[in-house]
C-alpha positions in Angstrom: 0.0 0.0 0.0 1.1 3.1 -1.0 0.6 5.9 1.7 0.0 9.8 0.5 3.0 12.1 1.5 3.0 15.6 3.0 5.3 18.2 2.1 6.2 21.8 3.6 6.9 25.0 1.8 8.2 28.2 3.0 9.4 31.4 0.7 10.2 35.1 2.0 10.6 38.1 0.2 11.9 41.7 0.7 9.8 44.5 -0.1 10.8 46.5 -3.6 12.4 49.8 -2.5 9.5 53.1 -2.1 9.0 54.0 -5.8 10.1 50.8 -7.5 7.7 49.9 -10.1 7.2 46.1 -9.6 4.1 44.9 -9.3 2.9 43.2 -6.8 1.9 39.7 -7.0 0.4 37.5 -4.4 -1.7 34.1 -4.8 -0.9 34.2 -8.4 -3.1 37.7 -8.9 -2.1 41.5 -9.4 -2.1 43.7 -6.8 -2.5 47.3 -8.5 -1.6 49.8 -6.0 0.4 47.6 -3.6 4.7 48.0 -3.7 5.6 45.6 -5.0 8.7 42.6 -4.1 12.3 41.6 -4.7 13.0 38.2 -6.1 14.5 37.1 -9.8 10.8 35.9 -10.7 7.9 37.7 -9.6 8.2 37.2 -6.2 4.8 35.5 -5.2 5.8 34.2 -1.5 2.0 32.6 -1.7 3.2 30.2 -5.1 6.8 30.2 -4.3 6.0 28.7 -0.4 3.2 26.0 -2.8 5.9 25.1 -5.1 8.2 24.1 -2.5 5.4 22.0 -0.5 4.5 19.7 -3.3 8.0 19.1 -4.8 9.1 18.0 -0.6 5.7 16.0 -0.6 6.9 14.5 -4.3 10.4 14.0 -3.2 11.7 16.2 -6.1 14.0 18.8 -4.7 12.9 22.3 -4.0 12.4 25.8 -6.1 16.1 26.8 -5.7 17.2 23.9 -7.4 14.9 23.5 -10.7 14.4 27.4 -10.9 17.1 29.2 -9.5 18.6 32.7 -10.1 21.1 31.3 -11.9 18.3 30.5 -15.3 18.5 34.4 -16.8 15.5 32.5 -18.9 13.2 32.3 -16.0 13.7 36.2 -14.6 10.0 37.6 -14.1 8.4 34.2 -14.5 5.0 34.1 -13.1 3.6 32.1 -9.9 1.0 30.3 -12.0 3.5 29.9 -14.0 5.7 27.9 -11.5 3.3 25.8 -10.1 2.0 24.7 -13.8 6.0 23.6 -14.7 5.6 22.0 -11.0 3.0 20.2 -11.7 4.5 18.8 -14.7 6.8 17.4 -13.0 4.7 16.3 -10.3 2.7 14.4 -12.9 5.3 12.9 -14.7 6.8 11.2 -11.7 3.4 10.0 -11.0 1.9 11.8 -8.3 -1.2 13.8 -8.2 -2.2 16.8 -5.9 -4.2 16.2 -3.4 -4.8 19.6 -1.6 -2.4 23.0 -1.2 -3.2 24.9 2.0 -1.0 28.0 2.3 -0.6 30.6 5.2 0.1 34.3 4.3 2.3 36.1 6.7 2.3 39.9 6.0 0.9 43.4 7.1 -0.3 44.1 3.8 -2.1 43.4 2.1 -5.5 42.6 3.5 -5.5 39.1 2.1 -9.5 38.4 3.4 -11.1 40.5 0.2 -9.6 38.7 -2.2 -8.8 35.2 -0.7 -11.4 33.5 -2.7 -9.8 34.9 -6.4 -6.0 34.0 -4.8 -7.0 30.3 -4.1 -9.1 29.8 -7.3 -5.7 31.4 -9.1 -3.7 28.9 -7.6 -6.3 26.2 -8.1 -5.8 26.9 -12.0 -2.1 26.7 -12.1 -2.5 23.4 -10.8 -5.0 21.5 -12.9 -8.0 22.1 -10.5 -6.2 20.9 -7.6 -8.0 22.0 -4.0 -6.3 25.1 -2.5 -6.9 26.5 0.7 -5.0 29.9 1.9 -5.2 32.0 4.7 -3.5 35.1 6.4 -1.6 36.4 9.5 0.3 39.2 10.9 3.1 38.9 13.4 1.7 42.3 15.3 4.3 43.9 14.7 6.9 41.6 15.3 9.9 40.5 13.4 10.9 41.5 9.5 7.5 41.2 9.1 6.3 43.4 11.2 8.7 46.2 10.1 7.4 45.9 7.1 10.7 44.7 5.6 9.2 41.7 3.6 6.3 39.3 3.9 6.3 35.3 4.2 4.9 32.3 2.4 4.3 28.8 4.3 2.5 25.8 2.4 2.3 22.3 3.2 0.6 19.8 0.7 -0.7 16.6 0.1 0.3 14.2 -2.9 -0.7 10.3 -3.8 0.8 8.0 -6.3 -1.4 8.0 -9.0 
């Protein structure tokens, strides 16, 4: 019998400096408005923490090793688009997704108003496969509380297919 396996995912990001003109991207959607984050790809702690879950669940590395800053190609590549190439690879080594749950940890922004378009974003970069996200603050505390960058935790479920 083969059991499922778990998997945990974490990804952090710096702010953009005041003025940068990044965009912001969280949960795979735009934030218009909101500064946006460093990082050689978008930035999306929400996909990047999802990412690393399922390939620990699939036994397949993690996002530094098959995407990492050192792939010019993949500069500004897209959450959605990460978790789509993840699930690839996911499906080629003959696991499927069984569920995504993600936890948000950042002072801005509000995550609750658009929680529902983040996780069906997600959802759609991986084939339909259940996601679940929610949101903290650290009250203050820590990087993220001084608003120097905001945090991405994930764990997920797989089975053999």
């Amino acid at each position: 019998m083969t059991l499922p396996r778990t998997g945990i995912g974490i990804d952090v990001h710096a702010w953009a400096p005041e003025g940068d003109d990044r965009t912001l991207w969280l949960g795979c959607v735009s934030w218009p408005g909101e500064r946006g984050i460093l990082g050689h790809s978008d930035g999306d702690v929400a996909a990047h923490a999802a990412c690393n879950a399922l390939l620990s669940a699939a036994g397949l590395g993690d996002l530094g090793a098959i995407f990492g800053t050192d792939r010019p190609e993949l500069a500004g590549a897209s959450g959605a688009q990460l978790l789509g190439h993840v699930r690839s690879l996911l499906d080629a080594d003959g696991w499927t997704i069984g569920n995504v749950a993600l936890q948000v940890v950042a002072r801005r922004p509000r995550i609750g108003p658009r929680r529902a378009e983040m996780e069906a974003a997600m959802s759609a970069a991986l084939g339909g496969a259940a996601v679940s996200l929610a949101a903290a603050t650290t009250d203050g505390l820590g990087f993220v509380g001084r608003t120097e960058g905001l945090a991405g935790f994930a764990t997920a479920l797989v089975a053999r297919v």
